[in-house]
N, C-alpha and C positions, 0 to 999 in steps of 0.2 A: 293165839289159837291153842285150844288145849285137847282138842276129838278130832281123829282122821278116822275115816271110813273104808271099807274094799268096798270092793262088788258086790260082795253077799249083805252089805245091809242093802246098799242101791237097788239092786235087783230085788231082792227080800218082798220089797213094796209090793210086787206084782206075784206071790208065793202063792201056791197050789195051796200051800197048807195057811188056813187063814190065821192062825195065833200067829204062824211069823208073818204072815204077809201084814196083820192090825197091829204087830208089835213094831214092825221097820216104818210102816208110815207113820207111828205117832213120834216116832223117833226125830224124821224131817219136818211135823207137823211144830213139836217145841222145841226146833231149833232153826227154826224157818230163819228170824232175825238174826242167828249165830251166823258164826263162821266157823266152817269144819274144812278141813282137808283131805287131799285125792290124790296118790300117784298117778300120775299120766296112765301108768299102765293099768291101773284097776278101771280107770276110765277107758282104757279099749279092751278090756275083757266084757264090761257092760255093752258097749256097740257090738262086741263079738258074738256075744249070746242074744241080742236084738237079731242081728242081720241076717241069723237062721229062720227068721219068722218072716211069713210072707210079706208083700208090699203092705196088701191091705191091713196087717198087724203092726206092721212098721208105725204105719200112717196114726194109726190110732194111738200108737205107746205114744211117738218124737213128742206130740205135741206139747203133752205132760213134761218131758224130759225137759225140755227144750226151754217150756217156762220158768220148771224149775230150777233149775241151772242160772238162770236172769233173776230171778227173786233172791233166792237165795247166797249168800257168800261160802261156794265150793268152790275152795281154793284148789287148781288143779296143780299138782307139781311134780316137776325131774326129781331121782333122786340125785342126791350131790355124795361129794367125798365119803360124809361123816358116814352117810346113813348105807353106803354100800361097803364101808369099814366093820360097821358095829354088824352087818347081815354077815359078814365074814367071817367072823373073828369071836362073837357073843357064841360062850360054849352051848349058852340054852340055846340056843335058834337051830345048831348045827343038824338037827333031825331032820328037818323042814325041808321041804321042796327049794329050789333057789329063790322061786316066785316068793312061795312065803315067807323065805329069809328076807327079801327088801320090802314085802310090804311092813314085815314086827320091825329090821330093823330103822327103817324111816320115822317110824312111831316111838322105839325108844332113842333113837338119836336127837330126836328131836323135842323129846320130852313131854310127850303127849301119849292118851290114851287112844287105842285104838278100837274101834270098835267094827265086832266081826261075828258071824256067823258061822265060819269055816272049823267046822272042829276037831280040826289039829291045830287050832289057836286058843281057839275055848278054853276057860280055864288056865291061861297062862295069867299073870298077877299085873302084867299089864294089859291086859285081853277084856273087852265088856262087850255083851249082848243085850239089844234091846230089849224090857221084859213085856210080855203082852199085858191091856188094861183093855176099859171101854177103850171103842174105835173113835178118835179122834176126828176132827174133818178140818180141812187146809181153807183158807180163804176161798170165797164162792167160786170166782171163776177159776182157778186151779184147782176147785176141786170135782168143777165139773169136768176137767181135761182128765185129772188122776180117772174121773172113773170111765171114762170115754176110755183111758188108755189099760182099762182090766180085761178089752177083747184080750192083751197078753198076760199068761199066764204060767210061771217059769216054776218047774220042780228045783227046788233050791238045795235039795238035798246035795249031799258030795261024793 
């Protein structure tokens, strides 16, 4: 595996602002057959920002989530030793939030790029943003759920 993701691309997909919201899906869209990875936590930051929107928004995101998660290989994972050493201890990271120190330091511990939208990441040398193109579309039945699941619609800004 060589790409981990936060929240802010996940979330991204369903973005107020439509460059990021076409640039995060084509993001999942060509790497649908990859495998990317997820700290457990950025995966309950994503249900955390879901579970603010009512049932009937809920219902219409999961189903999409839900598929996607099943198709695709997102690897969800704890951080370990390495990756809450290098969040510690890496002089660059030390400005960051703690949050953002285990999300960059999991990705450089583990020697992978991370890609993120949050921009007090941006712009770091191991840090990538998906860039916007034409809008892509996901195999039919996922992508009739993706748009079923745009009743949600999340300001991504930070």
């Amino acid at each position: 595996m060589k790409e981990y993701i936060d929240a802010s691309i996940f979330l991204g997909m369903h973005s107020t602002d439509e460059k990021t919201r076409i640039a995060c899906k084509n993001y999942f869209v060509t790497r649908l057959n990859d495998q990317v990875g997820m700290s457990l936590e950025q995966v309950g930051k994503c249900d955390d920002v879901i579970w603010q929107y009512s049932r009937q928004e809920q219902d219409a995101y999961y189903p999409f989530m839900d598929n996607l998660h099943t198709i695709m290989n997102i690897l969800r994972l704890a951080y370990d030793e390495k990756d809450i050493q290098e969040a510690t201890t890496n002089p660059d990271l030390l400005d960051l939030s703690i949050a953002d120190r285990l999300t960059a330091g999991m990705a450089i511990a583990r020697g992978t790029e991370l890609y993120s939208l949050n921009q007090k990441l941006v712009g770091k040398e191991y840090v990538r943003s998906p860039e916007a193109s034409k809008e892509l579309s996901f195999p039919l039945d996922l992508e009739d759920l993706y748009q079923q699941s745009l009743e949600v619609r999340i300001c991504t800004q930070e």
